[in-house]
N, CA, C and O atoms as a GROMACS GRO file, in nm:
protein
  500
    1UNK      N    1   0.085  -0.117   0.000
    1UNK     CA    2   0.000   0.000   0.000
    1UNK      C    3   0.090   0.123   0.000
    1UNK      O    4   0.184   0.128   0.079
    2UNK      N    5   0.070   0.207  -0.071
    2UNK     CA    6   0.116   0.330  -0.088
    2UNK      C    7   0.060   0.463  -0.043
    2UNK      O    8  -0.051   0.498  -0.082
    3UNK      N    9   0.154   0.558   0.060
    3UNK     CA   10   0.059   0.647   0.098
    3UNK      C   11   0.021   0.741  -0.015
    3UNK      O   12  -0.093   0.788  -0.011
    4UNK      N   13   0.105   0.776  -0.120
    4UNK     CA   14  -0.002   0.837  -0.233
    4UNK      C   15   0.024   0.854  -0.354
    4UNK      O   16   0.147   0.852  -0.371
    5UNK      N   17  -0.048   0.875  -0.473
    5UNK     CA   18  -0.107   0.804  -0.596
    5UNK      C   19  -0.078   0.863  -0.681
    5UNK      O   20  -0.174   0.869  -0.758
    6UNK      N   21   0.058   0.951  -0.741
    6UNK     CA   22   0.100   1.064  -0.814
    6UNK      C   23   0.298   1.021  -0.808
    6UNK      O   24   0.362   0.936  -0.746
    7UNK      N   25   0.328   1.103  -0.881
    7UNK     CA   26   0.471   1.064  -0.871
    7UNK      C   27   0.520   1.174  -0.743
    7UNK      O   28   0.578   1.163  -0.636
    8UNK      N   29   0.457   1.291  -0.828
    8UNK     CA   30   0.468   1.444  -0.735
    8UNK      C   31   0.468   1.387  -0.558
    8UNK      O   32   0.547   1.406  -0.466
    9UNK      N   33   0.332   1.306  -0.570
    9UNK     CA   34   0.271   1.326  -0.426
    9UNK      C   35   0.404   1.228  -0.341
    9UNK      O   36   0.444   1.254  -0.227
   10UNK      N   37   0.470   1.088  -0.448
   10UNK     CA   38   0.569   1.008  -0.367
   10UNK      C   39   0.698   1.103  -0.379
   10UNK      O   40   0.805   1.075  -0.326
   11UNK      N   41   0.686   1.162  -0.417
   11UNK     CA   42   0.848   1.222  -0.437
   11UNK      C   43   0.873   1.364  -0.313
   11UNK      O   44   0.974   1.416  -0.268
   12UNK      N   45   0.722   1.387  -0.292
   12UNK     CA   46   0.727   1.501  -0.168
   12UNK      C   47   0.740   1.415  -0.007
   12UNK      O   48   0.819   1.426   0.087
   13UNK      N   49   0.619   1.325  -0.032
   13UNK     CA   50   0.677   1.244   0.076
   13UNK      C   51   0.790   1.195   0.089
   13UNK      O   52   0.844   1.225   0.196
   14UNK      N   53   0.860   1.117   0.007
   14UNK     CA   54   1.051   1.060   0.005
   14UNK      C   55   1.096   1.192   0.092
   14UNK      O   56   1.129   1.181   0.210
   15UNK      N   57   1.096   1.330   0.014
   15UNK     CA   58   1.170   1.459   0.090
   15UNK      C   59   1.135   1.455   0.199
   15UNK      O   60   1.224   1.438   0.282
   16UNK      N   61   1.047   1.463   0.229
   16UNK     CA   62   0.963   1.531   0.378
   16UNK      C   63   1.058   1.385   0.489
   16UNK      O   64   1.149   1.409   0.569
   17UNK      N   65   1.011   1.273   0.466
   17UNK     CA   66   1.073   1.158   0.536
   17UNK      C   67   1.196   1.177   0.519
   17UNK      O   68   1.230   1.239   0.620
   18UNK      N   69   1.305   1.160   0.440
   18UNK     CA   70   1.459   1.189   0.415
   18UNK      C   71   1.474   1.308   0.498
   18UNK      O   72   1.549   1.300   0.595
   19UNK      N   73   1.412   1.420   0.473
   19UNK     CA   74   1.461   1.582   0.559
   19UNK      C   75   1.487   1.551   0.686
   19UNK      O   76   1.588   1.549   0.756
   20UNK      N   77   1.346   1.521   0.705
   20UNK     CA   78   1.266   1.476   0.860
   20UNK      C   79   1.385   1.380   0.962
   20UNK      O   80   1.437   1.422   1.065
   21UNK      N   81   1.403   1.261   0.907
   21UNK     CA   82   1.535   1.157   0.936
   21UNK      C   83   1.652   1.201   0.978
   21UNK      O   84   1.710   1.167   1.082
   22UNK      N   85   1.698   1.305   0.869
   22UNK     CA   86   1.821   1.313   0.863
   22UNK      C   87   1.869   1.420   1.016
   22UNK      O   88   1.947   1.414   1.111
   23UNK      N   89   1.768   1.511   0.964
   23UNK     CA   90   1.728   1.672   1.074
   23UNK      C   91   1.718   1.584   1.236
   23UNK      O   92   1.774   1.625   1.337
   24UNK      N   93   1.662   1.498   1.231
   24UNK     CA   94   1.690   1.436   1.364
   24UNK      C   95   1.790   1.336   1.416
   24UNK      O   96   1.832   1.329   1.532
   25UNK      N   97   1.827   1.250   1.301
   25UNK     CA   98   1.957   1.205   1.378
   25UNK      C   99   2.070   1.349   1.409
   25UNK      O  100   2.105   1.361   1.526
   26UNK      N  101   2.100   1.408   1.351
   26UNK     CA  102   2.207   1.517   1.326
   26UNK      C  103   2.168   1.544   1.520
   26UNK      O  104   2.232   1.494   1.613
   27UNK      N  105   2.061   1.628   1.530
   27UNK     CA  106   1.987   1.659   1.635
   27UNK      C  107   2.000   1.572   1.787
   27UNK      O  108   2.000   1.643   1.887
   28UNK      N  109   2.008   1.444   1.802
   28UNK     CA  110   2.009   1.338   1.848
   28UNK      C  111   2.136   1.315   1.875
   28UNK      O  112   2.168   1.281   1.989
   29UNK      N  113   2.238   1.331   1.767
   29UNK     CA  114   2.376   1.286   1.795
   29UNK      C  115   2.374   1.120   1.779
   29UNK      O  116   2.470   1.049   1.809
   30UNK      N  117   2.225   1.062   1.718
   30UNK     CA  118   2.235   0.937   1.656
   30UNK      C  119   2.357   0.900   1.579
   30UNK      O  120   2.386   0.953   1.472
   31UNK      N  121   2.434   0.800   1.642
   31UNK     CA  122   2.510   0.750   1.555
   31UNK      C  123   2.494   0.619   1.518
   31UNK      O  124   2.396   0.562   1.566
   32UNK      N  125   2.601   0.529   1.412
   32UNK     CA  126   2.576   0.419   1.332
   32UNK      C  127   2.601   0.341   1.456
   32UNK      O  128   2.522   0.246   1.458
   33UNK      N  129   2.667   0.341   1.546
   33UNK     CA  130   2.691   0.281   1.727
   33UNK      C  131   2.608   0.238   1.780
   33UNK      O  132   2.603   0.133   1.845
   34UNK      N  133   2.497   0.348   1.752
   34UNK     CA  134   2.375   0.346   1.808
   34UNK      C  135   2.279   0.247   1.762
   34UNK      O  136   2.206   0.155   1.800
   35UNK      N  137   2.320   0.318   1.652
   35UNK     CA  138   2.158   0.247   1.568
   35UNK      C  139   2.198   0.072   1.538
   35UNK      O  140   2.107  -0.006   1.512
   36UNK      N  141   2.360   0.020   1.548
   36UNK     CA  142   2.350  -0.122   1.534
   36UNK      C  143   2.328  -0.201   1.657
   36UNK      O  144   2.274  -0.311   1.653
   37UNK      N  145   2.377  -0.137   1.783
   37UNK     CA  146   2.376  -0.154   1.869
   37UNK      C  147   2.342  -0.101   1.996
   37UNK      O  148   2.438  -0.072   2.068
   38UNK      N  149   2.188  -0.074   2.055
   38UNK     CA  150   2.176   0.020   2.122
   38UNK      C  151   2.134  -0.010   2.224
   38UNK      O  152   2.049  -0.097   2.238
   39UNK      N  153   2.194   0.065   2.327
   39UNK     CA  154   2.228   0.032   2.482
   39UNK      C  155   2.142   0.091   2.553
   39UNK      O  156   2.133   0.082   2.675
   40UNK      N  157   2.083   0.146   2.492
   40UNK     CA  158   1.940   0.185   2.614
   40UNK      C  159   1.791   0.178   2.512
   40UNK      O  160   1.795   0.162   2.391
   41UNK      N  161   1.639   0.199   2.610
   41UNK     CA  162   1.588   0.193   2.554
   41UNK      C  163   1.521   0.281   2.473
   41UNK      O  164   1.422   0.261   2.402
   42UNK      N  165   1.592   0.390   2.491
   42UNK     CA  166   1.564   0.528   2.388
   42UNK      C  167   1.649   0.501   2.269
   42UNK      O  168   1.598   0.536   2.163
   43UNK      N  169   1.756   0.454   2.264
   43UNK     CA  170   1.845   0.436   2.156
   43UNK      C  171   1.748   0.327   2.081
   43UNK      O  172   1.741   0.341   1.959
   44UNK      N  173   1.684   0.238   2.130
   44UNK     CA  174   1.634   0.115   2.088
   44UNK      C  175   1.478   0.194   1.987
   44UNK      O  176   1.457   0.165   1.869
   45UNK      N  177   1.422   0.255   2.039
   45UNK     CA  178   1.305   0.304   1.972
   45UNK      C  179   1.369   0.381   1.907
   45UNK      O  180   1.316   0.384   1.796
   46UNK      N  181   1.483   0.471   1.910
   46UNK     CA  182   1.504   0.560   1.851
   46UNK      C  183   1.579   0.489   1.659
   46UNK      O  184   1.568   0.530   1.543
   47UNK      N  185   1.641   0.384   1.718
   47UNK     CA  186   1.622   0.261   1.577
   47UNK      C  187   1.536   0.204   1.526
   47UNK      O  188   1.580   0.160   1.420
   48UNK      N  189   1.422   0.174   1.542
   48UNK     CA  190   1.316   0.149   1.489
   48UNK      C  191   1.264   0.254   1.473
   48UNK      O  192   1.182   0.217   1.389
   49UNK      N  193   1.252   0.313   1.480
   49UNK     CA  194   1.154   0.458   1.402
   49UNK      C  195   1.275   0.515   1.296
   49UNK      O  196   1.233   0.601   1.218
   50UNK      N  197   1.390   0.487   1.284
   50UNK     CA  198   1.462   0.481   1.151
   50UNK      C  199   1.437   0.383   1.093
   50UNK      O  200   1.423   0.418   0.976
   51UNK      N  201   1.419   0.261   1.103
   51UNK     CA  202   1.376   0.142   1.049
   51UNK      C  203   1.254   0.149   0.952
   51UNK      O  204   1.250   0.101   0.839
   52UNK      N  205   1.138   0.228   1.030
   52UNK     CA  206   1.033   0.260   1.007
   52UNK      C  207   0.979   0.366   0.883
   52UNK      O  208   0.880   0.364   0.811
   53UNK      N  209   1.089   0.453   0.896
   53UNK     CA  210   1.124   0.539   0.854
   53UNK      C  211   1.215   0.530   0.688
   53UNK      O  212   1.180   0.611   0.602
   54UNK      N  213   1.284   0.468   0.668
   54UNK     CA  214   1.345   0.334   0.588
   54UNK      C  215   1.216   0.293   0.488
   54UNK      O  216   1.200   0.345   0.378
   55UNK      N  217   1.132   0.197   0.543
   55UNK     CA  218   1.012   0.140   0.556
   55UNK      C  219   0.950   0.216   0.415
   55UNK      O  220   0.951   0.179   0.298
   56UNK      N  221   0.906   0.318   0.471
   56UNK     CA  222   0.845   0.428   0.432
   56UNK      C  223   0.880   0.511   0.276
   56UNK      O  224   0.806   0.552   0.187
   57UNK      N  225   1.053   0.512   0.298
   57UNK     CA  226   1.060   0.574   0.196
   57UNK      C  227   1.079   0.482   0.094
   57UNK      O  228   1.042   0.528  -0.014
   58UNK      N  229   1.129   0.356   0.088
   58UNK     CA  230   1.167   0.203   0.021
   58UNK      C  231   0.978   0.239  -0.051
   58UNK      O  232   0.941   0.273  -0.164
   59UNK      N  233   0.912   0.216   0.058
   59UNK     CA  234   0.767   0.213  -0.040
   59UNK      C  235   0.717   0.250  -0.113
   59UNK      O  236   0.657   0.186  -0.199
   60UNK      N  237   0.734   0.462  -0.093
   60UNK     CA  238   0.683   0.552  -0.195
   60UNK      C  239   0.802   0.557  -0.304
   60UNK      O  240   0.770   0.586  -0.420
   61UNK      N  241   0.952   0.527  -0.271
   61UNK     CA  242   1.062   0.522  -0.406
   61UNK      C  243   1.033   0.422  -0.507
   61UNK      O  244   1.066   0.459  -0.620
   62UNK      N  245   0.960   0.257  -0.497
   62UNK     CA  246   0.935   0.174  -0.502
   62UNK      C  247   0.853   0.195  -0.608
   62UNK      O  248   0.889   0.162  -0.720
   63UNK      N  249   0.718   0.260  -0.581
   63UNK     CA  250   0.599   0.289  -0.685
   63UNK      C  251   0.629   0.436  -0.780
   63UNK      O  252   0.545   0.500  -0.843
   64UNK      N  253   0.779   0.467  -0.766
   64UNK     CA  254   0.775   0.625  -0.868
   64UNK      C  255   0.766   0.559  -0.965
   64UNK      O  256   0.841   0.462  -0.974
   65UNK      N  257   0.667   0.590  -1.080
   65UNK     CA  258   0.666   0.554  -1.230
   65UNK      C  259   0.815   0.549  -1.302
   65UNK      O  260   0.888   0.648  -1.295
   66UNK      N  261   0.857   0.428  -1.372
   66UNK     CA  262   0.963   0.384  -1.486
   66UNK      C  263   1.041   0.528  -1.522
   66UNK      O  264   1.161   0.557  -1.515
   67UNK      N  265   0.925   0.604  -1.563
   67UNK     CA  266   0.994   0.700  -1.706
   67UNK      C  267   1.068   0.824  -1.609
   67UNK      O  268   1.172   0.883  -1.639
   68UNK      N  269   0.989   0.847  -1.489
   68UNK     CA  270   1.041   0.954  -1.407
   68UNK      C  271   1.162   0.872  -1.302
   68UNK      O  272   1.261   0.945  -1.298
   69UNK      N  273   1.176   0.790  -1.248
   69UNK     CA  274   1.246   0.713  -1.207
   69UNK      C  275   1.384   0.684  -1.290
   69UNK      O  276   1.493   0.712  -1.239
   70UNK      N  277   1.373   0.629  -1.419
   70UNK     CA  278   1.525   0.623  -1.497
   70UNK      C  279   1.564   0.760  -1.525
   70UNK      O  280   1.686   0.770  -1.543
   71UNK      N  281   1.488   0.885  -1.537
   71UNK     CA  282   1.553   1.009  -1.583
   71UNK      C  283   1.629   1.062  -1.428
   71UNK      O  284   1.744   1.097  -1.403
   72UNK      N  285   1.536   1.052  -1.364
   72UNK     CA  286   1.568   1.152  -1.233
   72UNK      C  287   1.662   1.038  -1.115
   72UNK      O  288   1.683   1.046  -0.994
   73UNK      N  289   1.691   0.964  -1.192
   73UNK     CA  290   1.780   0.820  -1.087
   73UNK      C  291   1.739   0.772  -0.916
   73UNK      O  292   1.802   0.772  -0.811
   74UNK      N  293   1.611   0.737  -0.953
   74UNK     CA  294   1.529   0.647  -0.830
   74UNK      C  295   1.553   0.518  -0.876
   74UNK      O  296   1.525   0.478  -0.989
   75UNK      N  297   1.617   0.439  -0.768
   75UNK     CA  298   1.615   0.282  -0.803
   75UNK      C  299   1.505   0.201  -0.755
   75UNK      O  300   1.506   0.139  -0.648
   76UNK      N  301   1.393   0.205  -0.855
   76UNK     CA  302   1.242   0.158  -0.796
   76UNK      C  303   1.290   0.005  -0.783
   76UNK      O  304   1.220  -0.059  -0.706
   77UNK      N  305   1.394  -0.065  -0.842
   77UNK     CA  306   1.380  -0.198  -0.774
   77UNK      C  307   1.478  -0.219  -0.683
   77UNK      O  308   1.475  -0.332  -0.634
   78UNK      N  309   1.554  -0.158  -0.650
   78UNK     CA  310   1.668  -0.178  -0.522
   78UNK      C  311   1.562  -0.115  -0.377
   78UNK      O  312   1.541  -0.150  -0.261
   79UNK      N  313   1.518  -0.006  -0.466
   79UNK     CA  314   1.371   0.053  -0.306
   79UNK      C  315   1.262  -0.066  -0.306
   79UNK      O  316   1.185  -0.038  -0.214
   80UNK      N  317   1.230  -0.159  -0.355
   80UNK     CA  318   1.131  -0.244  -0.393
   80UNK      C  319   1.178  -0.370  -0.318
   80UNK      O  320   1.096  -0.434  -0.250
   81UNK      N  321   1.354  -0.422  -0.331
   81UNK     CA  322   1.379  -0.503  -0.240
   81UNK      C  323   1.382  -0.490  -0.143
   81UNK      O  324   1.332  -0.577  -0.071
   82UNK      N  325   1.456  -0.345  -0.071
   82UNK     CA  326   1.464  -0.306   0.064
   82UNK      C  327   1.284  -0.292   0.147
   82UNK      O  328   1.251  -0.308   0.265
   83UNK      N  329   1.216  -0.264   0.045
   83UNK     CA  330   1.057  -0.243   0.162
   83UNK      C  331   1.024  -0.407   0.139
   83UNK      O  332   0.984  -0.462   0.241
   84UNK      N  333   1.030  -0.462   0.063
   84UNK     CA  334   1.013  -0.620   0.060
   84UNK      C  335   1.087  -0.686   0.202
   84UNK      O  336   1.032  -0.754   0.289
   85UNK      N  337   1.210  -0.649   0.193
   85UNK     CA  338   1.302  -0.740   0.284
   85UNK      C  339   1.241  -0.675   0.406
   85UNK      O  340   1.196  -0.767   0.474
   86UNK      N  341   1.216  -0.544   0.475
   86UNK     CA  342   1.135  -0.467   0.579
   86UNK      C  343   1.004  -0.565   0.618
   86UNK      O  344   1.002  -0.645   0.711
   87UNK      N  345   0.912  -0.542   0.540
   87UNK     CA  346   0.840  -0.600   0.529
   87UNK      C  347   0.762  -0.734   0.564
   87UNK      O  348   0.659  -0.762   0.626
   88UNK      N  349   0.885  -0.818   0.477
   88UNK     CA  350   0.853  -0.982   0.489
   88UNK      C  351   0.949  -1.048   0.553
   88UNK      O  352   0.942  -1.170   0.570
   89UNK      N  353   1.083  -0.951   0.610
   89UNK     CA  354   1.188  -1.086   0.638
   89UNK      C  355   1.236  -0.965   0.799
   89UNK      O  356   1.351  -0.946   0.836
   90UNK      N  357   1.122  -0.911   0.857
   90UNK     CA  358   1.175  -0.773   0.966
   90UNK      C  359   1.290  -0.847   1.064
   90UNK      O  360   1.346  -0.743   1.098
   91UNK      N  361   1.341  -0.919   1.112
   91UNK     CA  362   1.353  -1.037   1.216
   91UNK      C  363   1.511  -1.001   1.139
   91UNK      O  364   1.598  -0.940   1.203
   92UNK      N  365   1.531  -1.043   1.012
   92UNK     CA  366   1.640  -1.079   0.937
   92UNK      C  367   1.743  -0.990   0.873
   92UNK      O  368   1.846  -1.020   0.812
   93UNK      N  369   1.679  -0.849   0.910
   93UNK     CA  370   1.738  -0.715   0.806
   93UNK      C  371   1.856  -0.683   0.899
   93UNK      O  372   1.881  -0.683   1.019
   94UNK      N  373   1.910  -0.659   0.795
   94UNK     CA  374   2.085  -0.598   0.860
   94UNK      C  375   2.126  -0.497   0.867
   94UNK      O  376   2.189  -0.444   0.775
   95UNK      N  377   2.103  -0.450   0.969
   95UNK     CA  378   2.122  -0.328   0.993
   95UNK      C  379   2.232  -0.250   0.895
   95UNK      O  380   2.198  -0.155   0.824
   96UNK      N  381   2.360  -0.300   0.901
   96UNK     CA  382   2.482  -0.207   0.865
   96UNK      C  383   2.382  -0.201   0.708
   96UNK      O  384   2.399  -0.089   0.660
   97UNK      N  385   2.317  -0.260   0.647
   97UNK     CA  386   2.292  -0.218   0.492
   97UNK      C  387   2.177  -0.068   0.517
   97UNK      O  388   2.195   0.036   0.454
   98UNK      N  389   2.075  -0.086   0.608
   98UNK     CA  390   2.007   0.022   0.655
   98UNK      C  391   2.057   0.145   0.715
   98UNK      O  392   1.991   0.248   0.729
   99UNK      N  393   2.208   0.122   0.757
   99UNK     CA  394   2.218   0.257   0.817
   99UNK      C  395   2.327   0.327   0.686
   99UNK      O  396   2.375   0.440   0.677
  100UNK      N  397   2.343   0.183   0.577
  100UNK     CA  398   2.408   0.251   0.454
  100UNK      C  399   2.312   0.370   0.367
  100UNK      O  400   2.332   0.481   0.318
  101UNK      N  401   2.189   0.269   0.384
  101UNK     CA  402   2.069   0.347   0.337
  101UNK      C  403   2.078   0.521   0.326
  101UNK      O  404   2.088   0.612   0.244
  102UNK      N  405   2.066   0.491   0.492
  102UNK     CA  406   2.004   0.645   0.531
  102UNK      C  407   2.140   0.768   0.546
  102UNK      O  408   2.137   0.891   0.548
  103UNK      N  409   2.250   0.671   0.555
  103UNK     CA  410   2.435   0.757   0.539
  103UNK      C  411   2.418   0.809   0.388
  103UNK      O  412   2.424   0.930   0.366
  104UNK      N  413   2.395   0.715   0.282
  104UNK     CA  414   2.437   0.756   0.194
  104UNK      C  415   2.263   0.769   0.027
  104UNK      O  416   2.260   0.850  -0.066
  105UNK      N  417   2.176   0.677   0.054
  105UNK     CA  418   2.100   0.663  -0.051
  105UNK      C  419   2.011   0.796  -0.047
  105UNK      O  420   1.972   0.865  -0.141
  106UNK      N  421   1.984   0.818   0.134
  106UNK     CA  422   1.944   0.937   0.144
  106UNK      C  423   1.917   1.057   0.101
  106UNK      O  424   1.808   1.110   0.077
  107UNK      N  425   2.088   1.119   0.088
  107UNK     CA  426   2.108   1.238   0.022
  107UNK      C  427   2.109   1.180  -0.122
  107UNK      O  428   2.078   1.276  -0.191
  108UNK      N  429   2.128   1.079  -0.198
  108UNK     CA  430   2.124   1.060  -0.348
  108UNK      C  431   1.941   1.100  -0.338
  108UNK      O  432   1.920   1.204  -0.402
  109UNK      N  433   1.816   1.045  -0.277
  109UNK     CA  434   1.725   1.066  -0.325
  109UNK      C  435   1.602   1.216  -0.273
  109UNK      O  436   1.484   1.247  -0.291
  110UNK      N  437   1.732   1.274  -0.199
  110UNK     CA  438   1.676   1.408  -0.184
  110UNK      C  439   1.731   1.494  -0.310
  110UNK      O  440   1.661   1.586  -0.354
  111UNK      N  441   1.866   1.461  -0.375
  111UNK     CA  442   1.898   1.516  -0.474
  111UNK      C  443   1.784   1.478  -0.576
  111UNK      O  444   1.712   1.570  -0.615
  112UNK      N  445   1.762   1.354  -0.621
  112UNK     CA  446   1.691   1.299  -0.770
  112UNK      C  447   1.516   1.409  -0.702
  112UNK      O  448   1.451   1.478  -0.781
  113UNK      N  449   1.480   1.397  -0.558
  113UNK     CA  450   1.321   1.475  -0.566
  113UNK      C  451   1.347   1.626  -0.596
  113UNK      O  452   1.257   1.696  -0.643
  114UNK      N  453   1.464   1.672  -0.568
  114UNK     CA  454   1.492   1.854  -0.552
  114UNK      C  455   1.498   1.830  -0.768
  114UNK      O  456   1.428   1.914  -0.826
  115UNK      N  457   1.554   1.754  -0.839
  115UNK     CA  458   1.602   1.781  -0.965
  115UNK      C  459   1.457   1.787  -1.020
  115UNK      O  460   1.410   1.873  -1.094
  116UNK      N  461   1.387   1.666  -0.960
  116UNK     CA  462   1.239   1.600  -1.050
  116UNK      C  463   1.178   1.773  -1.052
  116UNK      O  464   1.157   1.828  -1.160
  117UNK      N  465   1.159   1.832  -0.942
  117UNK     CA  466   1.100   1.981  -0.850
  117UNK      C  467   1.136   2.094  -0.937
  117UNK      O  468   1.082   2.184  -1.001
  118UNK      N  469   1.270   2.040  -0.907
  118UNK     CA  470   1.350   2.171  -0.975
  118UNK      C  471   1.271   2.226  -1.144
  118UNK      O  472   1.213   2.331  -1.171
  119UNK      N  473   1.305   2.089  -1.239
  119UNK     CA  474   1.265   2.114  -1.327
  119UNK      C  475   1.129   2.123  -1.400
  119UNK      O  476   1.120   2.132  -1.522
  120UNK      N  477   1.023   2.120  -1.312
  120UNK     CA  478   0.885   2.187  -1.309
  120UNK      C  479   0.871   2.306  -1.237
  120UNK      O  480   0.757   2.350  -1.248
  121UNK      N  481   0.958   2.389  -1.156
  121UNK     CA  482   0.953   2.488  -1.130
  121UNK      C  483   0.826   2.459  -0.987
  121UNK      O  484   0.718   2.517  -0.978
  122UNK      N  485   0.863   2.385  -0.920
  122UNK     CA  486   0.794   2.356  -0.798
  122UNK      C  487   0.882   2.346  -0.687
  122UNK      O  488   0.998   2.308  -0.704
  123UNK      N  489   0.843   2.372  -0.587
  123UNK     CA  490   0.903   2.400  -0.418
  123UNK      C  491   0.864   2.285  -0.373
  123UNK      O  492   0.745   2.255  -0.374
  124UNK      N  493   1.000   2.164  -0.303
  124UNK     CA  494   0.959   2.120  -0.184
  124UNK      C  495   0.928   2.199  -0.078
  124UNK      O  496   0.988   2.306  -0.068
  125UNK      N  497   0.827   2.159   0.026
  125UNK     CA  498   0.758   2.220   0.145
  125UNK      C  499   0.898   2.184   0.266
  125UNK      O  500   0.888   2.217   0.384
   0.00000   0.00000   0.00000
Protein backbone atom coordinates (compact mmCIF):
# COMPACT_ATOMS: atom_id res chain seq x y z
CA UNK A 1 0.00 0.00 0.00
CA UNK A 2 1.16 3.30 -0.88
CA UNK A 3 0.59 6.47 0.98
CA UNK A 4 -0.02 8.37 -2.33
CA UNK A 5 -1.07 8.04 -5.96
CA UNK A 6 1.00 10.63 -8.14
CA UNK A 7 4.71 10.64 -8.71
CA UNK A 8 4.69 14.44 -7.35
CA UNK A 9 2.71 13.26 -4.26
CA UNK A 10 5.69 10.08 -3.67
CA UNK A 11 8.48 12.22 -4.37
CA UNK A 12 7.27 15.01 -1.68
CA UNK A 13 6.77 12.44 0.76
CA UNK A 14 10.51 10.60 0.05
CA UNK A 15 11.70 14.59 0.90
CA UNK A 16 9.63 15.31 3.78
CA UNK A 17 10.73 11.58 5.36
CA UNK A 18 14.58 11.89 4.15
CA UNK A 19 14.61 15.82 5.59
CA UNK A 20 12.66 14.76 8.61
CA UNK A 21 15.35 11.57 9.36
CA UNK A 22 18.21 13.13 8.63
CA UNK A 23 17.28 16.72 10.74
CA UNK A 24 16.90 14.36 13.64
CA UNK A 25 19.57 12.05 13.77
CA UNK A 26 22.07 15.17 13.26
CA UNK A 27 19.87 16.59 16.35
CA UNK A 28 20.09 13.38 18.48
CA UNK A 29 23.76 12.86 17.95
CA UNK A 30 22.35 9.37 16.56
CA UNK A 31 25.10 7.50 15.55
CA UNK A 32 25.76 4.19 13.32
CA UNK A 33 26.91 2.81 17.26
CA UNK A 34 23.75 3.46 18.08
CA UNK A 35 21.58 2.47 15.68
CA UNK A 36 23.50 -1.22 15.34
CA UNK A 37 23.76 -1.54 18.69
CA UNK A 38 21.76 0.21 21.22
CA UNK A 39 22.28 0.32 24.81
CA UNK A 40 19.40 1.85 26.14
CA UNK A 41 15.87 1.93 25.54
CA UNK A 42 15.64 5.27 23.88
CA UNK A 43 18.45 4.36 21.56
CA UNK A 44 16.34 1.15 20.88
CA UNK A 45 13.05 3.04 19.72
CA UNK A 46 15.04 5.60 18.51
CA UNK A 47 16.22 2.61 15.77
CA UNK A 48 13.16 1.49 14.89
CA UNK A 49 11.54 4.58 14.02
CA UNK A 50 14.62 4.81 11.51
CA UNK A 51 13.76 1.42 10.49
CA UNK A 52 10.33 2.60 10.07
CA UNK A 53 11.24 5.39 8.55
CA UNK A 54 13.45 3.34 5.88
CA UNK A 55 10.11 1.40 5.56
CA UNK A 56 8.45 4.28 4.32
CA UNK A 57 10.60 5.74 1.96
CA UNK A 58 11.67 2.03 0.21
CA UNK A 59 7.67 2.14 -0.40
CA UNK A 60 6.83 5.52 -1.95
CA UNK A 61 10.62 5.22 -4.06
CA UNK A 62 9.35 1.74 -5.02
CA UNK A 63 5.99 2.89 -6.85
CA UNK A 64 7.75 6.25 -8.68
CA UNK A 65 6.65 5.54 -12.30
CA UNK A 66 9.63 3.84 -14.86
CA UNK A 67 9.94 7.00 -17.06
CA UNK A 68 10.41 9.54 -14.07
CA UNK A 69 12.46 7.13 -12.07
CA UNK A 70 15.25 6.23 -14.97
CA UNK A 71 15.53 10.09 -15.83
CA UNK A 72 15.68 11.52 -12.33
CA UNK A 73 17.80 8.20 -10.87
CA UNK A 74 15.29 6.47 -8.30
CA UNK A 75 16.15 2.81 -8.03
CA UNK A 76 12.42 1.58 -7.96
CA UNK A 77 13.80 -1.98 -7.74
CA UNK A 78 16.68 -1.78 -5.21
CA UNK A 79 13.71 0.53 -3.06
CA UNK A 80 11.31 -2.44 -3.93
CA UNK A 81 13.79 -5.03 -2.40
CA UNK A 82 14.64 -3.06 0.64
CA UNK A 83 10.57 -2.43 1.63
CA UNK A 84 10.13 -6.20 0.61
CA UNK A 85 13.02 -7.40 2.84
CA UNK A 86 11.35 -4.67 5.79
CA UNK A 87 8.40 -6.00 5.29
CA UNK A 88 8.53 -9.82 4.89
CA UNK A 89 11.88 -10.86 6.38
CA UNK A 90 11.75 -7.73 9.66
CA UNK A 91 13.53 -10.37 12.16
CA UNK A 92 16.40 -10.79 9.37
CA UNK A 93 17.38 -7.15 8.06
CA UNK A 94 20.85 -5.98 8.60
CA UNK A 95 21.22 -3.28 9.93
CA UNK A 96 24.82 -2.07 8.65
CA UNK A 97 22.92 -2.18 4.92
CA UNK A 98 20.07 0.22 6.55
CA UNK A 99 22.18 2.57 8.17
CA UNK A 100 24.08 2.51 4.54
CA UNK A 101 20.69 3.47 3.37
CA UNK A 102 20.04 6.45 5.31
CA UNK A 103 24.35 7.57 5.39
CA UNK A 104 24.37 7.56 1.94
CA UNK A 105 21.00 6.63 -0.51
CA UNK A 106 19.44 9.37 1.44
CA UNK A 107 21.08 12.38 0.23
CA UNK A 108 21.24 10.60 -3.48
CA UNK A 109 17.25 10.66 -3.25
CA UNK A 110 16.76 14.08 -1.84
CA UNK A 111 18.98 15.17 -4.74
CA UNK A 112 16.91 12.99 -7.70
CA UNK A 113 13.21 14.75 -5.66
CA UNK A 114 14.92 18.54 -5.52
CA UNK A 115 16.02 17.81 -9.65
CA UNK A 116 12.39 16.00 -10.50
CA UNK A 117 11.00 19.81 -8.50
CA UNK A 118 13.50 21.71 -9.75
CA UNK A 119 12.65 21.14 -13.27
CA UNK A 120 8.85 21.87 -13.09
CA UNK A 121 9.53 24.88 -11.30
CA UNK A 122 7.95 23.56 -7.98
CA UNK A 123 9.03 24.00 -4.18
CA UNK A 124 9.59 21.20 -1.84
CA UNK A 125 7.58 22.20 1.45
Amino acid sequence: MTAKASDLGRIQEIFDVVTQTQRQIRELNFSRERFMRPGTTEDDLIAEGIINRVLRVAEEAGRISDDVAKKYGFDTKGASGVRNRLAHAYGEVDRNILWQVVEQDFDELRSSCRAYCDERGLELS
